[in-house]
N, C-alpha and C positions, 0 to 999 in steps of 0.2 A: 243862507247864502245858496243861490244856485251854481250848480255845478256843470258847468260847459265840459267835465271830462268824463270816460269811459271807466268803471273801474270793474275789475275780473280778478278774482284769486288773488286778491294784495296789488296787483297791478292796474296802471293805472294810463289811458291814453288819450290822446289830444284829437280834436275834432278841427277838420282846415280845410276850408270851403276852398277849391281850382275855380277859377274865374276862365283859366282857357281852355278848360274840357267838362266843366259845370261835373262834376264828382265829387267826392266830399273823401279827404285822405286824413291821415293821420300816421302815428307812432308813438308806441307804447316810451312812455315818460321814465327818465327817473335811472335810468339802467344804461351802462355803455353801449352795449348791441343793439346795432339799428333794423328794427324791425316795424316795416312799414304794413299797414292796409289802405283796402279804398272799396268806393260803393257807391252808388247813384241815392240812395237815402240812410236817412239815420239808423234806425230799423235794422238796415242791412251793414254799416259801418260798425253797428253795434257787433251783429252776427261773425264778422271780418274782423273786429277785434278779440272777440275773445275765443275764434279761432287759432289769429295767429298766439295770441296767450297761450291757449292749450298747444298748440303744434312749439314753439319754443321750450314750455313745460317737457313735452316728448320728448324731444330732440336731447334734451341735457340728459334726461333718463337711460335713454337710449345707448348716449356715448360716454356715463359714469361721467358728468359732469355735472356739477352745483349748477345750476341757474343761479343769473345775481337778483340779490332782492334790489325792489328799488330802495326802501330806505333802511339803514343799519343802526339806529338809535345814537349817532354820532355826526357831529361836524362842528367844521371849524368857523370863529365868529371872528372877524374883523373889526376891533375899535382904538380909539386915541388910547394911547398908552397910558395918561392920565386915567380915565377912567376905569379901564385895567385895574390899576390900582388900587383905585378906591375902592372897586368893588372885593377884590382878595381882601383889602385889611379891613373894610366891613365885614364880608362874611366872619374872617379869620375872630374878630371882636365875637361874633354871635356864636361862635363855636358850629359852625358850617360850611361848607365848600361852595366851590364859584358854581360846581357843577348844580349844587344845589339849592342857590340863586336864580340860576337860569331857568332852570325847570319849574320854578313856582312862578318865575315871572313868565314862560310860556303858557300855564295854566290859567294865570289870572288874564293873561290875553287871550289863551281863547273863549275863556267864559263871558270876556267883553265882550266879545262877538257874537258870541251864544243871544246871549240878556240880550243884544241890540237887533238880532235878529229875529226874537219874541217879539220885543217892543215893534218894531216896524211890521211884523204878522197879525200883531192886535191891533194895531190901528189901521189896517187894511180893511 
């Protein structure tokens, strides 16, 4: 998979082409504080990103605050309440948690996309 984002120190930022001042902007992903760059090319959007990375990284330093991560190994899933179900008194049958469903079924999705992005790199 190609990756159209920027990533710096666990961070992670978006590339967005300006049609009315042809500059290429962005903002670091994933975290409440909005924290913009911009630049006339990639190159430089890149440099502008992990400026403003590092310059936010200071800033928290600075004033004895945590920076937020963007991702905290947690969130919440949304499905039919039926399947809810099924899936707890599955697991609950195998002697396992939902948490512990999810997580292998994350793994074996991204290994599917692993293998399918081998397979389409070998047939290229």
């Amino acid at each position: 998979m190609k990756s159209t984002l920027l990533s710096h120190k666990g961070y992670h930022g978006s590339i967005e082409p300006s049609v009315t001042d042809g500059m290429l902007k962005g903002h670091i992903l994933f975290i409440e504080t909005p924290i913009h760059y911009n630049a006339p090319t990639i190159p430089e959007l890149h440099q502008a990103f992990v400026q403003a990375v590092d310059q936010y990284l200071a800033h928290c330093a600075q004033n004895g605050q945590l920076p937020q991560r963007p991702f905290k190994g947690q969130f919440n899933v949304r499905i039919a309440p039926r399947l809810h179900q099924s899936a707890v008194l599955r697991a609950e049958a195998e002697g396992t948690s939902l948490n512990n469903v999810v997580v292998r079924a994350l793994q074996t999705y991204l290994q599917g996309e692993a293998s399918a992005n081998f397979g389409a790199a070998a047939t290229a």
